[in-house]
C-alpha positions in Angstrom: 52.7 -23.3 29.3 55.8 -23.6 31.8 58.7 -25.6 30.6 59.4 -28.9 32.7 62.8 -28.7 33.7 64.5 -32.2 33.7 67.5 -34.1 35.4 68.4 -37.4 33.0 70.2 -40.5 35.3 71.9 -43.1 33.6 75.0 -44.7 33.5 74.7 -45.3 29.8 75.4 -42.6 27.5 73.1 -43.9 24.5 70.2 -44.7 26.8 70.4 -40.7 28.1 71.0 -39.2 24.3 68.1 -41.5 23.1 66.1 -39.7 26.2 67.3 -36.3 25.3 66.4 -37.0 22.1 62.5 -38.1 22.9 62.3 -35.1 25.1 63.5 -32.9 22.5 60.4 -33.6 20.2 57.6 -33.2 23.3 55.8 -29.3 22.9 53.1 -30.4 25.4 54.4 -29.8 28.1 57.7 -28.2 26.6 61.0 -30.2 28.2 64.3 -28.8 29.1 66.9 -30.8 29.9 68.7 -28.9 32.8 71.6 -31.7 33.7 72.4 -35.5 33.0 74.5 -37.4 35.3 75.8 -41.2 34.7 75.7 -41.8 38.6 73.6 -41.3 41.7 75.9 -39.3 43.7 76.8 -37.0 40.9 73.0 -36.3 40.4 72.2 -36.3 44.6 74.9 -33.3 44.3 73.5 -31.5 41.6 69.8 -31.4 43.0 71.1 -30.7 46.2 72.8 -27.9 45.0 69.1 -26.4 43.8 67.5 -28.1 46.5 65.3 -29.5 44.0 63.6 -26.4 43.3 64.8 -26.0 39.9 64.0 -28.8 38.6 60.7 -30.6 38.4 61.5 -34.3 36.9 63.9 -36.9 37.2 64.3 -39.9 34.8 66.0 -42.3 36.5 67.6 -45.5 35.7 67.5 -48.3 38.5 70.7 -50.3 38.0 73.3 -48.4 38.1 77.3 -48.6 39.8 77.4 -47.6 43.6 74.3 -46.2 44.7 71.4 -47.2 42.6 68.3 -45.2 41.0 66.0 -46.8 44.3 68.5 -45.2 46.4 68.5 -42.1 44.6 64.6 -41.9 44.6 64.9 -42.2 48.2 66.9 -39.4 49.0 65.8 -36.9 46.9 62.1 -37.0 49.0 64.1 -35.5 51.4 65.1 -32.6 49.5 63.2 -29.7 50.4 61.4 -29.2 47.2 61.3 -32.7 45.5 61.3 -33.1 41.9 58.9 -35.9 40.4 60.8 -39.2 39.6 59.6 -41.6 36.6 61.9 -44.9 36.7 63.3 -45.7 33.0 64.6 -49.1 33.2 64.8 -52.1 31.4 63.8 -53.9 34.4 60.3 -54.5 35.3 61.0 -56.4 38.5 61.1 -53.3 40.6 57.7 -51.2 39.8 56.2 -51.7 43.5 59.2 -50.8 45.1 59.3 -47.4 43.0 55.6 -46.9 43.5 56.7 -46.8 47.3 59.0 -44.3 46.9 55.9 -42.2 45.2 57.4 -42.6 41.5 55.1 -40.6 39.0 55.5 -43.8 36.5 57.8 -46.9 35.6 58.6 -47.2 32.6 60.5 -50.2 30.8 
């Protein structure tokens, strides 16, 4: 079974070791956590630098300093392989908007 290769986005650093910690104990599909970045931009650079292609999920936070996780979402569908983006937020108020931007899932 292929290993999905994952970008965490957070500006908190518990709530991305709590993540890498859940994906950690997944075996179906098997996770790999490829990169984490605590901003937008610095994750817009690293999936630009792979044009997406080598990496197949993104969990994103939504509130975030500077350019926020909607944002984000946003611009990497221009990327010319996308990765899939499941919002990870404490903040419910913003499914529909995320479902626009053809989020795989919101969770809160």
């Amino acid at each position: 079974m292929p290993t999905l290769r994952t970008v965490i986005v957070d500006d908190e650093d518990l709530a991305r070791l709590r993540l890498r910690t859940l994906l950690q104990e997944l075996q179906d599909p098997p996770v790999e956590v490829i990169g984490e970045a605590a901003d937008a931009t610095a994750a817009l650079q690293r999936l630009q630098a792979g044009g997406g292609g080598d990496c197949d999920l993104v969990l994103l936070d939504i509130r975030m300093p500077g350019r926020d996780g909607m944002q984000l979402a946003a611009a990497l569908r221009s990327l010319p392989q996308p990765p899939s983006v499941v919002f990870v937020t404490a903040h419910g108020s913003h499914a529909l908007r995320a479902f626009e931007l053809d989020a795989v899932d919101y969770l809160t």
